[in-house]
C-alpha positions as CSV (number, residue, x, y, z in Angstrom):
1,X,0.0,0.0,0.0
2,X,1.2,3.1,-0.7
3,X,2.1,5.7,1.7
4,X,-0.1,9.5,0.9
5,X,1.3,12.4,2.4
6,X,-0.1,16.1,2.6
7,X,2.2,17.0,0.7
8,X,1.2,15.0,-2.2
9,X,-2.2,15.9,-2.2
10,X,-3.5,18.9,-4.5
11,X,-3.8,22.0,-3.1
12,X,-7.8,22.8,-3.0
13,X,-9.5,26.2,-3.8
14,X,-12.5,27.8,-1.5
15,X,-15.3,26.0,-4.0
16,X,-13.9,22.4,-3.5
17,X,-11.8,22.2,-6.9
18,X,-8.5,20.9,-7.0
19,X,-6.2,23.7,-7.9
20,X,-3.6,23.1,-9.8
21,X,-0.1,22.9,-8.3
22,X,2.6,26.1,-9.3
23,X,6.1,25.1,-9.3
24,X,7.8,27.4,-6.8
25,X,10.7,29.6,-8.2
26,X,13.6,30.4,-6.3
27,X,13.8,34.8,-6.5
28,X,17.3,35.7,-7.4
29,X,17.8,39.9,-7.3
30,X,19.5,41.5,-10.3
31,X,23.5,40.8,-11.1
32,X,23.7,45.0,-9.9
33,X,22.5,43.8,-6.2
34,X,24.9,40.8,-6.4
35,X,27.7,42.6,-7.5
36,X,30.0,44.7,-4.9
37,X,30.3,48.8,-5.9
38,X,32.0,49.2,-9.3
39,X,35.4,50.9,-10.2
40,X,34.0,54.2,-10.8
41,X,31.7,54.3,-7.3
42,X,34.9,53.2,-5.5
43,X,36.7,56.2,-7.0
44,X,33.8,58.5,-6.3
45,X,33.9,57.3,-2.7
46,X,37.7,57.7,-2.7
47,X,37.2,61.2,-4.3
48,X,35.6,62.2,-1.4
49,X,36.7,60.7,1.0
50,X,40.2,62.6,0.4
51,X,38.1,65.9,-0.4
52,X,36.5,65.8,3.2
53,X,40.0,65.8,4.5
54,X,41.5,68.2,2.7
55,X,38.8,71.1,1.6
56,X,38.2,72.2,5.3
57,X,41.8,72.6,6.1
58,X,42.5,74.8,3.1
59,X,38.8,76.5,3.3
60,X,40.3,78.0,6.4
61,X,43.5,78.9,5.0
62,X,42.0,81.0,2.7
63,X,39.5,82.7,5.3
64,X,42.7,83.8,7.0
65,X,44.3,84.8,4.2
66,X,41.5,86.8,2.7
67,X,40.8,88.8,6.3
68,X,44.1,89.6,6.2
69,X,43.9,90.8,2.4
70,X,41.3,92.9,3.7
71,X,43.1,94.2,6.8
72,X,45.9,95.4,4.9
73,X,43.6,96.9,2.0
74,X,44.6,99.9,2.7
75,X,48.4,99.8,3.3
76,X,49.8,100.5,6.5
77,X,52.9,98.7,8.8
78,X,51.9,95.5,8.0
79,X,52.8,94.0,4.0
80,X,49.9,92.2,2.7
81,X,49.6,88.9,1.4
82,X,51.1,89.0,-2.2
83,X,53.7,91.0,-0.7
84,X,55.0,88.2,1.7
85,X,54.5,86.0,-1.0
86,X,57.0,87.9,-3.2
87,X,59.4,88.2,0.0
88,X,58.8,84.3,0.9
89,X,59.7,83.1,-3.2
90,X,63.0,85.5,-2.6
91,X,63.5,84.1,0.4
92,X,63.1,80.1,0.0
93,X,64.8,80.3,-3.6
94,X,68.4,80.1,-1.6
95,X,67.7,79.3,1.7
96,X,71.4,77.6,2.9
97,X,73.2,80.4,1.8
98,X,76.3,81.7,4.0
99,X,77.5,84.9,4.0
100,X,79.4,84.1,7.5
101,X,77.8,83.6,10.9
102,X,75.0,86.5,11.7
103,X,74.3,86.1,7.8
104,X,72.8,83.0,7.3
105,X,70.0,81.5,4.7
106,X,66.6,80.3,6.4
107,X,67.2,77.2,6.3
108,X,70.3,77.2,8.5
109,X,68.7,78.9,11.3
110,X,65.5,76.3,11.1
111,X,68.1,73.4,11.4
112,X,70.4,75.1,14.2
113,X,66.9,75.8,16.3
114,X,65.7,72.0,15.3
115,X,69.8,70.9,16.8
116,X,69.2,73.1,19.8
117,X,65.6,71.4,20.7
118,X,67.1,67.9,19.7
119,X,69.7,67.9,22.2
120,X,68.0,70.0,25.3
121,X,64.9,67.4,24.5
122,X,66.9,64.5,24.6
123,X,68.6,65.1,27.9
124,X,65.2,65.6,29.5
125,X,64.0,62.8,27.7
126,X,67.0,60.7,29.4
127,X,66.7,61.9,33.0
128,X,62.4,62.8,32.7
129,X,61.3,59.3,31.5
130,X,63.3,57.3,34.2
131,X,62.1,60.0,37.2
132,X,58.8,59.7,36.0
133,X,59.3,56.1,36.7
134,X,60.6,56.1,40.0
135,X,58.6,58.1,41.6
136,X,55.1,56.4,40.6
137,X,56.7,53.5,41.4
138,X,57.9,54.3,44.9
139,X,55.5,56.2,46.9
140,X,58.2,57.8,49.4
141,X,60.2,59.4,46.7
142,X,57.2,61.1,45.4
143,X,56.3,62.4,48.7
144,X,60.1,63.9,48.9
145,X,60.0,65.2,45.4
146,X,56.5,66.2,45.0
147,X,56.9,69.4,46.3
148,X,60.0,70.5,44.4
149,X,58.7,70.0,41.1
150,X,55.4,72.0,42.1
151,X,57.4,74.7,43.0
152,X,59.8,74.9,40.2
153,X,57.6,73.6,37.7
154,X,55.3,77.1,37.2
155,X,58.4,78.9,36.5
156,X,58.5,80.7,33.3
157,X,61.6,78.7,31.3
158,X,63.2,82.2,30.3
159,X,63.8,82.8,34.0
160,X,66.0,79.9,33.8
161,X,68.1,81.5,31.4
162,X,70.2,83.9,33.2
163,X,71.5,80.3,35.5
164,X,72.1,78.9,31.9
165,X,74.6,81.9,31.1
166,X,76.1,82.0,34.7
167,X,76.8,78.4,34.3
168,X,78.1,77.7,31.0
169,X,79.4,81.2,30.2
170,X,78.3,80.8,26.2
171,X,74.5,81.6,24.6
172,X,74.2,77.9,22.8
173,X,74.7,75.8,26.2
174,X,72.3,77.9,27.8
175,X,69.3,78.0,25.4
176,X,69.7,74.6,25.5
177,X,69.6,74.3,29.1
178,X,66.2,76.5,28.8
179,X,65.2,73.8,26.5
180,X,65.9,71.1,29.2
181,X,64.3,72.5,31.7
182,X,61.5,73.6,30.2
183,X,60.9,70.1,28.6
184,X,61.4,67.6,31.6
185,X,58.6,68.7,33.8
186,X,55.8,67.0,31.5
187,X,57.6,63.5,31.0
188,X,58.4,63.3,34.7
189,X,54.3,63.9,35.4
190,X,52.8,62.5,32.3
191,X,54.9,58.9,32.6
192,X,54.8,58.6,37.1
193,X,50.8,59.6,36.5
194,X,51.1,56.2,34.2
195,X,53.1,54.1,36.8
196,X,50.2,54.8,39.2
197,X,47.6,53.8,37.0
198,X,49.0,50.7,36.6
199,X,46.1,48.2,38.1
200,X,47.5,46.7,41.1
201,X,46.5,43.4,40.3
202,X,49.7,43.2,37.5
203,X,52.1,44.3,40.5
204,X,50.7,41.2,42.8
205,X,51.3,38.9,40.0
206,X,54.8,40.0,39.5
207,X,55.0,39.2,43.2
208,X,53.8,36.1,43.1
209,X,56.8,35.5,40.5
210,X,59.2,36.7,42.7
211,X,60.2,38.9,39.1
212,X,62.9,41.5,39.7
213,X,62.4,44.9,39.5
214,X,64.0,45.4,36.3
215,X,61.7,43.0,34.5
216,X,58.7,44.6,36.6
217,X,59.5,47.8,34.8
218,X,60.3,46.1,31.2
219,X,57.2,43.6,30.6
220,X,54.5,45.4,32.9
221,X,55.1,49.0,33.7
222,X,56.0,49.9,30.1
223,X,53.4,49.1,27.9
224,X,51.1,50.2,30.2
225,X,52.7,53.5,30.5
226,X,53.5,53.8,27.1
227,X,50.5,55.6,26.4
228,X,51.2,58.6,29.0
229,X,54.8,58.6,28.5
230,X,53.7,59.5,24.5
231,X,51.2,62.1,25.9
232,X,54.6,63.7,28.2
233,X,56.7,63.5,25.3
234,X,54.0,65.4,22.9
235,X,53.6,68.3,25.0
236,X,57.8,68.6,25.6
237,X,58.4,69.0,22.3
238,X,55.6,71.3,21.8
239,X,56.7,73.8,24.6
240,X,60.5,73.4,23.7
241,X,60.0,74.6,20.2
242,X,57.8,77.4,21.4
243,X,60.6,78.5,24.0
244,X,63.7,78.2,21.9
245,X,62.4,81.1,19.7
246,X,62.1,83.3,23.0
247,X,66.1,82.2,24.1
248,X,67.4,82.5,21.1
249,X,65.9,85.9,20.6
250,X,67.8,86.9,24.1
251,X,70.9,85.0,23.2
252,X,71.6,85.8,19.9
253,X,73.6,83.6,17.0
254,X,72.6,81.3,14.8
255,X,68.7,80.1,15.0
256,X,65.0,81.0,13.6
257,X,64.2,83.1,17.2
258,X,67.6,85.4,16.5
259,X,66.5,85.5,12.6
260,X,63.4,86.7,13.6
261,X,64.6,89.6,15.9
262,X,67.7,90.5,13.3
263,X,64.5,91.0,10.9
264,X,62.7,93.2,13.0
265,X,65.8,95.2,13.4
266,X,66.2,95.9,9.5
267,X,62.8,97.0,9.5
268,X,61.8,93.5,7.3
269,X,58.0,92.9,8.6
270,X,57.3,90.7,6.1
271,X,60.4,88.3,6.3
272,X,58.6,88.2,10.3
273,X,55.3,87.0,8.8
274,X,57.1,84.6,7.1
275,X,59.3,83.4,10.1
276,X,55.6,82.8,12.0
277,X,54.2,80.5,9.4
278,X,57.4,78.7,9.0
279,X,57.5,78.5,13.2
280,X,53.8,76.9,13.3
281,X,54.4,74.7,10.0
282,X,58.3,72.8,11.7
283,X,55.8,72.7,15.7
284,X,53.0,71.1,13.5
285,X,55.5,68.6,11.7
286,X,57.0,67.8,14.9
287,X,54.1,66.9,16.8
288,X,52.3,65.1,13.9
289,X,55.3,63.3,13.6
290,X,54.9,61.8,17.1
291,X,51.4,61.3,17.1
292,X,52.6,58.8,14.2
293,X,54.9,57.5,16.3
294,X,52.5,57.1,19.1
295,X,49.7,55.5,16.9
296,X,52.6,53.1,15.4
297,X,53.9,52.0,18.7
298,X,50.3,51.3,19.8
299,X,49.1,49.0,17.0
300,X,52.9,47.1,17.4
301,X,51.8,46.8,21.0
């Protein structure tokens, strides 16, 4: 006997007739749907995509070029913008010439500024980063030391000039002194802020295996304070290229801060506007270039 199923039977209509059975077809969407975004959408989007980036930026370039177009509609002290542009094309066309030492191209007194930073920066990197350490790692020395560096640290960085000159008896020594001491206040606070915050669960572990201190600071207080230390670091190189103009304006030689002030005393206003832009463009290259560094050593980690 043979086995009847419902699903063999006919389908039947509201009068009692048998309908007849429709084949069921599978619905399959156009090739378009199927199909990812062609060649010429992707470009679009890429289009775009590198437009929303860059438009703004140079939208407000031009704002503050055109108010100052209009500021200096009328003449006055200050040159106007296609007159710095002349000055800047005269300018950058040679800009390592020599002409011996208080008549130098641009370019030599961005690179002896940059030197100046380099070496201040690193010695406060060297003696910042390992403070920093110690004292969010032992709670006695940061009691001790604590209150030096709140009362040292407000102190304007010029005012630590003077001790620079008395000390080392020359102007480059000293601005980069200013430069040290100026910089090593936000890696100390910046990477012993990170120590602290260091949950103290990793610490018990490293007790339980009895690991030595150096270890302790290698494979747990590091990358955890990598972070901080990167934040400290940021804002040192930020403030010593923003001071070195200031000392070297005071100390005279070679640099962009004595450039500057030797312009203003040959009456060149526009080779100033020109030092400003070129200031702000190296401080924005130098902290971009960390925050690469930072974003870098965070994926490695």
């Amino acid at each position: 006997m043979t086995a009847i199923t419902f699903d063999s039977l006919p389908a039947v209509e509201a009068g009692g007739t048998a309908a007849t059975a429709t084949p069921a077809v599978a619905y399959r969407p156009p090739a378009s749907h199927l199909a990812g975004p062609s060649s010429t959408e992707q470009n679009a989007a890429a289009m775009r995509a590198v437009l929303g980036v860059v438009l703004p930026p140079l939208a407000g370039l031009a704002l503050l070029v055109g108010i100052w177009g209009l500021a200096t509609m009328k003449g006055g002290s200050i040159p106007t913008p296609a007159t710095t542009w002349q000055a800047a094309a005269k300018l950058f066309a040679d800009p390592f010439y020599s002409n011996g030492p208080n008549d130098q191209g641009i370019g030599w007194n961005i690179l002896s500024s940059l030197q100046r930073v380099a070496v201040g920066f690193g010695f406060a990197a060297l003696v910042g980063i390992p403070a920093g350490f110690l004292l969010g790692r032992f709670r006695t020395l940061a009691a001790m030391l604590n209150p030096i560096i709140s009362l040292l640290r407000p102190v304007s960085p010029l005012a630590w000039l003077p001790i620079g000159l008395l000390v080392f008896k020359k102007a480059d020594p000293a601005a980069t002194w200013t430069i040290f001491i100026c910089s090593i206040w936000p890696m100390i606070m910046n990477t012993a802020q990170g120590v602290m915050r260091v949950p103290q669960d990793y610490l018990n572990v490293a007790r339980v295996l009895d690991l030595s201190e150096w270890k302790i600071i290698t494979r747990i207080l590091f990358p955890s304070v990598l972070p901080y230390m990167l934040t400290g670091i940021r804002l040192s190189i930020g403030t010593a290229w923003l001071v070195i103009v200031a000392a070297e304006m005071l100390t005279g030689g070679v640099g962009i801060g004595f450039w500057v002030w030797d312009e203003w005393n040959n009456l060149k206003v526009e080779h100033i506007i020109i030092a400003i832009f070129v200031i702000g463009i190296v401080g924005l290259m130098l902290e971009q270039a960390l925050l690469l560094l930072a974003r870098r050593l965070r994926t490695e980690g």
